[in-house]
TIMARMI-547136 format. One line per field, with one value per residue (C-alpha): residue number from 1; x, y, z; residue in three letters. Coordinates in pm, whole numbers, plus 50000, padded with zeros to 5 digits. Layout:
! TIMARMI-547136
seq = NUM | ...
xx = X | ...
yy = Y | ...
zz = Z | ...
type = ALA | ...
END
This chain:
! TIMARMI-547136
seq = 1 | 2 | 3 | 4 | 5 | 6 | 7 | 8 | 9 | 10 | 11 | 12 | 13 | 14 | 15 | 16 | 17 | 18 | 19 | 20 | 21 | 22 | 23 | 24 | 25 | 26 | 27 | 28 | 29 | 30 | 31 | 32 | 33 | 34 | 35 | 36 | 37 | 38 | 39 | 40 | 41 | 42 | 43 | 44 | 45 | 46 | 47 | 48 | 49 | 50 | 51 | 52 | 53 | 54 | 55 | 56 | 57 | 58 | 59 | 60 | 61 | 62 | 63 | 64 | 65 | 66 | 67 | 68 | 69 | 70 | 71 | 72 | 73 | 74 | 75 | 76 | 77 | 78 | 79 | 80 | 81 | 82 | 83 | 84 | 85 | 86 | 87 | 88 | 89 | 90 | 91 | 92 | 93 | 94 | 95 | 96 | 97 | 98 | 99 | 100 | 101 | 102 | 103 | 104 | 105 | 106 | 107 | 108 | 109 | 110 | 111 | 112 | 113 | 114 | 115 | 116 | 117 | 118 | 119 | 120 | 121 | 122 | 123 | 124 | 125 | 126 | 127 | 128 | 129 | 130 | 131 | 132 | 133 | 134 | 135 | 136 | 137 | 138 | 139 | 140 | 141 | 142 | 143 | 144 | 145 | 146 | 147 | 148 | 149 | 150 | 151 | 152 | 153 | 154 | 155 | 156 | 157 | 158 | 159 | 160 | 161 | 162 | 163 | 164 | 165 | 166 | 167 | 168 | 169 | 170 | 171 | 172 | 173 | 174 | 175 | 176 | 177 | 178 | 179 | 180 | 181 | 182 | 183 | 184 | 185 | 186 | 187 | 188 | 189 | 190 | 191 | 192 | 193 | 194 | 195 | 196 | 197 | 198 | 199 | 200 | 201 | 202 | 203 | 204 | 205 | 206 | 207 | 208 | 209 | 210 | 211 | 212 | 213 | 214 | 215 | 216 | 217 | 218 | 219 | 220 | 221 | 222 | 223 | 224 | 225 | 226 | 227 | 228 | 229 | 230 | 231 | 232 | 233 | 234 | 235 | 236 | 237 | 238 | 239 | 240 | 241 | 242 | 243 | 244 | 245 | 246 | 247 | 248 | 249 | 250 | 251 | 252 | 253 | 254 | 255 | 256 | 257 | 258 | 259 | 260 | 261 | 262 | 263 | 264 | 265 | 266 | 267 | 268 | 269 | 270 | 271 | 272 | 273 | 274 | 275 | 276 | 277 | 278 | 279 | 280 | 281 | 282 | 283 | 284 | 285 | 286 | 287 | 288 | 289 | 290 | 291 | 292 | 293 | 294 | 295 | 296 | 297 | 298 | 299 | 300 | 301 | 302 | 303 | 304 | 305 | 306 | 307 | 308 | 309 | 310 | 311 | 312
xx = 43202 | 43293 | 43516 | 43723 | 44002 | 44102 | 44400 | 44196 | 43951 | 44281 | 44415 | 44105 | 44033 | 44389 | 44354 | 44581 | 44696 | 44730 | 44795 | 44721 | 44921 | 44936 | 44551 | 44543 | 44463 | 44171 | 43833 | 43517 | 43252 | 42937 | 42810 | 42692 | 42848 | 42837 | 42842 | 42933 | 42779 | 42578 | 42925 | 43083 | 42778 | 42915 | 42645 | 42798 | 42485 | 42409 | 42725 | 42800 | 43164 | 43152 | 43139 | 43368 | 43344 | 43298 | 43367 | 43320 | 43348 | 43009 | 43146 | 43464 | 43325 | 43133 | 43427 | 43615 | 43389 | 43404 | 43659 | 44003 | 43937 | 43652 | 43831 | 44026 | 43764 | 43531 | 43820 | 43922 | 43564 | 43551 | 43836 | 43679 | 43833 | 43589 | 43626 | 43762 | 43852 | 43776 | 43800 | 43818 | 43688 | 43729 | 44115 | 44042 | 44330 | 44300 | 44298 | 44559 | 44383 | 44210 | 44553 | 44726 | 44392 | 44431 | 44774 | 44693 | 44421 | 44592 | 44251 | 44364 | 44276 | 44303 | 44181 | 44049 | 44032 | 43641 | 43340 | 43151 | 42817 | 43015 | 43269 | 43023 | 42813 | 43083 | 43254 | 42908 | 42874 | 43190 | 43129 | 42779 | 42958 | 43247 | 43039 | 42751 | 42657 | 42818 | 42811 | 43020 | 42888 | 43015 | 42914 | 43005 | 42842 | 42799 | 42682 | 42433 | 42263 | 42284 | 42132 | 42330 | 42305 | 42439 | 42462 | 42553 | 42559 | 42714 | 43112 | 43142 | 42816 | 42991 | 42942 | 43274 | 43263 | 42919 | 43027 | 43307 | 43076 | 42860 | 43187 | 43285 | 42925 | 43035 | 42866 | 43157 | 43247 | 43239 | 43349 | 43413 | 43428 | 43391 | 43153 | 43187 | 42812 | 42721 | 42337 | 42444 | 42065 | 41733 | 41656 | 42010 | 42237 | 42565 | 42880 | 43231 | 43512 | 43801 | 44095 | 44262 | 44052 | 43996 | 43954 | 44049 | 43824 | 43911 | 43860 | 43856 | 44136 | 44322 | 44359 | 44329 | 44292 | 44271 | 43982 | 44114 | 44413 | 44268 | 43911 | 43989 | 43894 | 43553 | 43496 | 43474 | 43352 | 43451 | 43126 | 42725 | 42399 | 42242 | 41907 | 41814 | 41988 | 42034 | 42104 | 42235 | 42170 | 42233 | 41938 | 41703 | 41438 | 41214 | 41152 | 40947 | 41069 | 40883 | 40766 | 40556 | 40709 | 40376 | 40557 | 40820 | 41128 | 41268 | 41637 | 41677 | 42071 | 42114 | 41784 | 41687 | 41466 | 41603 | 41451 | 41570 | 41557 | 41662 | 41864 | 41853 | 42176 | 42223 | 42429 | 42282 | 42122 | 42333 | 42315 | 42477 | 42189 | 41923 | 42077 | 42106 | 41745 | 41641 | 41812 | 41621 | 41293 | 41356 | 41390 | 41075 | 40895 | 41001 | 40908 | 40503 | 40528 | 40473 | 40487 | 40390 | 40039 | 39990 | 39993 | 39772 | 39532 | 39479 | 39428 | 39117 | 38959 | 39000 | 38870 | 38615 | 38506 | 38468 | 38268 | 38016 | 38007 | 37937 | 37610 | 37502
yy = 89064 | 88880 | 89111 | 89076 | 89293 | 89472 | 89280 | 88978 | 89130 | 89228 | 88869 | 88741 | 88938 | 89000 | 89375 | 89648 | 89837 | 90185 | 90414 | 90448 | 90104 | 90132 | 90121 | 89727 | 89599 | 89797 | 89590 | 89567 | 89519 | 89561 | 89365 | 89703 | 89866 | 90231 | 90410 | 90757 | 90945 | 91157 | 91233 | 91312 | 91583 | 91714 | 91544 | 91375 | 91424 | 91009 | 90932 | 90567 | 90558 | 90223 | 90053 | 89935 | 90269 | 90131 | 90423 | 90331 | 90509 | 90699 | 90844 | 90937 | 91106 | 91354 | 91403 | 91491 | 91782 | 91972 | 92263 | 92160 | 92307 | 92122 | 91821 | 91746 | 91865 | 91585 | 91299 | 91381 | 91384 | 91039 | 90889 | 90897 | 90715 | 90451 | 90372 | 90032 | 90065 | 90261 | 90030 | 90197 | 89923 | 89904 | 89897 | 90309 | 90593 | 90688 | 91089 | 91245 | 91370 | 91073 | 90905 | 91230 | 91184 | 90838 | 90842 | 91159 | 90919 | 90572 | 90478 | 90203 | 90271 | 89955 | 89866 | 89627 | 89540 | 89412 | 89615 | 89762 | 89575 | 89228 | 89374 | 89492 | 89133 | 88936 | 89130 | 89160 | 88743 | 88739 | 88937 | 88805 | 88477 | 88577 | 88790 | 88576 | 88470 | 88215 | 87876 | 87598 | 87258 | 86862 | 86613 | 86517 | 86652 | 86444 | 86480 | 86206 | 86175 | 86524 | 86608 | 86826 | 86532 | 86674 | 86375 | 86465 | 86290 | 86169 | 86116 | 85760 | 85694 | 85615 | 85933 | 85893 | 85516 | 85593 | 85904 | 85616 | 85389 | 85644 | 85781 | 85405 | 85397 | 85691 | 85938 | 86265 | 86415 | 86796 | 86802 | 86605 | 86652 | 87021 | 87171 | 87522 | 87647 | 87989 | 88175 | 88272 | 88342 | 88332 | 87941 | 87884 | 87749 | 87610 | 87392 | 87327 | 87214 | 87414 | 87478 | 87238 | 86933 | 86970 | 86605 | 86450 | 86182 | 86054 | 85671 | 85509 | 85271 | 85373 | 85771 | 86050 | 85960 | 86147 | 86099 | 86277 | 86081 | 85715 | 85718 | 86026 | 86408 | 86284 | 86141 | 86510 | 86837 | 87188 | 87304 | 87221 | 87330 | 87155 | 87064 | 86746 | 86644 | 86279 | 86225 | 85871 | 85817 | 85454 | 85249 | 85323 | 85036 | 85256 | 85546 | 85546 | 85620 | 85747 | 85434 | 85600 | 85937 | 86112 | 86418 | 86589 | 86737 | 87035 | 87124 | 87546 | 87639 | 87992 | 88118 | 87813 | 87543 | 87206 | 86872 | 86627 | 86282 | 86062 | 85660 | 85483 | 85255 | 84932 | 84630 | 84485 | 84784 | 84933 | 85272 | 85434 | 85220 | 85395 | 85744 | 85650 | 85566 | 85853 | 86116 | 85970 | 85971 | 86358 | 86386 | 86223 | 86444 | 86756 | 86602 | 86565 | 86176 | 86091 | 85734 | 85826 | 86037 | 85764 | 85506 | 85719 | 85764 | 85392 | 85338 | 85574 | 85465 | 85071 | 85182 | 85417 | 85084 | 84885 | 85119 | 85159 | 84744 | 84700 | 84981 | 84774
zz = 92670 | 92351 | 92138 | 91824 | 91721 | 91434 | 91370 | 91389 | 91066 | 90882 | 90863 | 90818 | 90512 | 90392 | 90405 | 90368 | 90658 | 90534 | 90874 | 91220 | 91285 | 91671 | 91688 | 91562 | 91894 | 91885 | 92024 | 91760 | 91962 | 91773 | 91411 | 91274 | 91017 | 90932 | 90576 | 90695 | 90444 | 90706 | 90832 | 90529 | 90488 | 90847 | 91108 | 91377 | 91611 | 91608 | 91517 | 91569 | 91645 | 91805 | 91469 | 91186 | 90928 | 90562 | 90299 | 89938 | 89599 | 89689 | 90018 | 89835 | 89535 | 89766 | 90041 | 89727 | 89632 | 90053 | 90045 | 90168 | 90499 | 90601 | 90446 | 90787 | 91014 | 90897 | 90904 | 91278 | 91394 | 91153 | 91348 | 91676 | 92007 | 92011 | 91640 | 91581 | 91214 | 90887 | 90580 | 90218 | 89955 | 89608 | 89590 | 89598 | 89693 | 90111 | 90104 | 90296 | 90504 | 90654 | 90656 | 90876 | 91086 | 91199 | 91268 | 91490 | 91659 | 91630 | 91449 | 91182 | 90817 | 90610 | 90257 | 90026 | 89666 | 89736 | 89626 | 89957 | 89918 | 89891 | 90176 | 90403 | 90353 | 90407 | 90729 | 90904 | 90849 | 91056 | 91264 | 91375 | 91394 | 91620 | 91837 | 91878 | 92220 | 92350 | 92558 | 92667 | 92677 | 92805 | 92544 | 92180 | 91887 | 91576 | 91255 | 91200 | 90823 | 90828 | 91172 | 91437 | 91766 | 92044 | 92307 | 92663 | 92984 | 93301 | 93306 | 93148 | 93041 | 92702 | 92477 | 92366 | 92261 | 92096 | 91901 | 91772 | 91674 | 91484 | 91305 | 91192 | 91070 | 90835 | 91024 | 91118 | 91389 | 91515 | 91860 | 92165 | 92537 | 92513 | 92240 | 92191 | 92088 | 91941 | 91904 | 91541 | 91504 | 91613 | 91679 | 91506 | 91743 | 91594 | 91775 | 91696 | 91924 | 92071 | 91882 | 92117 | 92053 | 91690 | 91561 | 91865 | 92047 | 92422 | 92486 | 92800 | 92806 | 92483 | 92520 | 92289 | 91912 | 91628 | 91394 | 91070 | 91069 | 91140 | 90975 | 90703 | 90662 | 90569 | 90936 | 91038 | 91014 | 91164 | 91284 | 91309 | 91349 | 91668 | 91604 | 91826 | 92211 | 92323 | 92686 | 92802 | 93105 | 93304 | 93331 | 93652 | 93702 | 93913 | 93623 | 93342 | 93040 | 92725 | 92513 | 92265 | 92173 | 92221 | 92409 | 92337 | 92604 | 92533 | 92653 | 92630 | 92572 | 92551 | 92407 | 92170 | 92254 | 92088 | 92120 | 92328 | 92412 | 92690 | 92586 | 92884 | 92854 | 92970 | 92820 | 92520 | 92412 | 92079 | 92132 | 91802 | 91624 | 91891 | 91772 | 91393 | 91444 | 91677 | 91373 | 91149 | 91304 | 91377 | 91046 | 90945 | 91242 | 91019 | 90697 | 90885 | 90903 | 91312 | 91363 | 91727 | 91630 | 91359 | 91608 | 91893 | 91530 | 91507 | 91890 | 91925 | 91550 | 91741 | 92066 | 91855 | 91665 | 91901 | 92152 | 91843 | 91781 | 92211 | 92137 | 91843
type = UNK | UNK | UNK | UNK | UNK | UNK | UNK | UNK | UNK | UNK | UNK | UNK | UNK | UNK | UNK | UNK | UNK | UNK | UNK | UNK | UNK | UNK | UNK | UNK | UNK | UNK | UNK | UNK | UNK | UNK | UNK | UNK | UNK | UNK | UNK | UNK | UNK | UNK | UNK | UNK | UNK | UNK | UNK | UNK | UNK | UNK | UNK | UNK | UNK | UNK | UNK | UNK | UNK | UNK | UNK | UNK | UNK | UNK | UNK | UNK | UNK | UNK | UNK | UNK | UNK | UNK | UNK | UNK | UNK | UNK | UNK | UNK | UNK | UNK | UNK | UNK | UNK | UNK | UNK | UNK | UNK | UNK | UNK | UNK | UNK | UNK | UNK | UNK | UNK | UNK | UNK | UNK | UNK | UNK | UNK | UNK | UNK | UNK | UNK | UNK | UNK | UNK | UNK | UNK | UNK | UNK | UNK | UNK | UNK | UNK | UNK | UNK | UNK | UNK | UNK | UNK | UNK | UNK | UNK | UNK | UNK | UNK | UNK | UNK | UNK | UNK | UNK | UNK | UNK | UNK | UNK | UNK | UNK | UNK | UNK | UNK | UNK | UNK | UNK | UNK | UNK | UNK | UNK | UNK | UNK | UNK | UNK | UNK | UNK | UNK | UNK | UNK | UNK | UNK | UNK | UNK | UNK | UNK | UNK | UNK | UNK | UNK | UNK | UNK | UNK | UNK | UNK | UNK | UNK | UNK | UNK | UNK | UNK | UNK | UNK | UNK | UNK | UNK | UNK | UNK | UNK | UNK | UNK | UNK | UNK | UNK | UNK | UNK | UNK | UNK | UNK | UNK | UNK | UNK | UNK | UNK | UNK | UNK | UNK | UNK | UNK | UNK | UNK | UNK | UNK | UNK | UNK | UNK | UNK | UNK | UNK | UNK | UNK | UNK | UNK | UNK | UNK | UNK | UNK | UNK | UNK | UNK | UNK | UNK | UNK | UNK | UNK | UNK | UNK | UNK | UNK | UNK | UNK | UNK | UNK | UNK | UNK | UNK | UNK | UNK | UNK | UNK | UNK | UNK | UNK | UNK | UNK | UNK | UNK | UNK | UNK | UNK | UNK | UNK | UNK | UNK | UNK | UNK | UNK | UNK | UNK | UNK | UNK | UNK | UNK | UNK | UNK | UNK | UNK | UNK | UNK | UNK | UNK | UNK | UNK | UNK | UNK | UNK | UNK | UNK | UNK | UNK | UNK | UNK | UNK | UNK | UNK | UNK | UNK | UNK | UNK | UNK | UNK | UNK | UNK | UNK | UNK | UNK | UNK | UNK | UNK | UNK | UNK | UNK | UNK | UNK | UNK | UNK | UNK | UNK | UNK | UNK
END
């Protein structure tokens, strides 16, 4: 299960760590996030304690006006086992008693200066990032005129040395050999490489380079939406390989369908051109302009012609 801990949300966000510091480590395992007004009122009946609390100035006001008794009822049934965090925004004064309450529980209270609705926006993005689902893929992913290619492959097909060529073409890099890919939505699939091979690109005979320092920060990028798969494959005389473009192969990685296409490679044939080319084309595909259909359109007005000229 992919999980992200408190701690991680505190430096990410620069908050506050009020009390309960032992509970840091704690696992957030969910994108939700709860206003626990409901709670504050005293029902816990659907409480979900799984989530990241968020209490801002209106939950405050009203846990102000409960008699002092109920007051620490409500913040130990609030600081549940399961609860990951509770976050107070707007810069605003923790109550005692929700501060004696999570040290009791070792739930972390934190805080920060941020207004909830801009909080709340900004820690669910995050989240839904970090704990989207998740897939590991061999290739190189470039970002070509502003399309996502992810190109994959046998072993020493030449990804690698194509991915070069594309980047001394000004196109940028996101990721080579390994591309880490995340479902950060519904048809949204986006890649980025492993912390360990940021920037880096392996050649055959020369080794591991790095791309930032030789060709510039503008040769690459940190992350991508994937939107169109190239697969090289060597050259097999006895297959037949798409000529017009009429259909269209889809390649399904996690629960998105993305185009793909398949290079045959052989010598003589410039491949980062074919890719340049094939990005573009995608592009035009999108835009409603199908050289492909356009060309099938002329065919059968021809064929139409000429069947009506061989009646006459």
């Amino acid at each position: 299960m992919i999980q992200v801990t408190t701690k991680e949300v505190i430096e990410k966000f620069n908050l506050t760590l009020v009390s309960g510091h032992e509970g840091i480590g704690r696992y957030i395992t969910t994108s939700d996030i709860s206003r626990p007004g409901l709670e504050m009122a005293g029902y816990f009946t659907h409480y979900p304690a799984n989530r990241v609390q968020l209490i801002g100035k209106t939950e405050l006001s009203f846990f102000e006006m409960l008699p002092t008794e109920l007051k620490k009822e409500r913040m130990l049934k609030l600081c549940s086992q399961d609860t990951p965090a509770i976050i107070v925004s707007r810069g605003m004064e923790v109550p005692k008693q929700l501060i004696d309450a999570s040290n009791e529980t070792n739930v972390p209270v934190l805080l920060t200066d941020m207004k909830t609705t801009q909080f709340s926006g900004r820690l669910t993005n995050y989240l839904e990032s970090k704990l989207a689902p998740y897939a590991a893929v061999h290739g190189v992913l470039v970002d070509v005129y502003g399309i996502g290619v992810l190109i994959i492959g046998k072993s020493g097909v030449g990804k690698s040395e194509t991915a070069l060529e594309l980047i001394k073409k000004g196109h940028r890099l996101v990721a080579d050999d390994c591309v880490e890919i995340r479902q950060e939505a519904e048809n949204l699939i986006v890649g980025s490489p492993p912390p360990l091979l940021e920037h880096l690109l392996e050649i055959r005979g020369i080794g591991i380079i790095d791309i930032m320092t030789l060709f510039g920060a503008s040769a690459i990028r940190p992350y991508k939406r994937i939107t169109l798969i190239i697969e090289l494959e060597n050259w097999d005389p006895d297959k037949t390989y798409d000529r017009l473009g009429l259909d269209e192969e889809k390649m399904k990685i996690i629960d998105t369908e993305i185009t793909k296409l398949t290079i045959p490679v052989q010598p003589g044939r410039n491949v980062s051109v074919i890719i340049e080319v094939a990005a573009m084309n995608y592009r035009l595909k999108k835009m409603g302009v199908n050289a492909a259909q356009e060309f099938s359109r002329r065919l059968d007005e021809m064929i139409s012609y000429q069947d009506e000229i061989d009646d006459y």
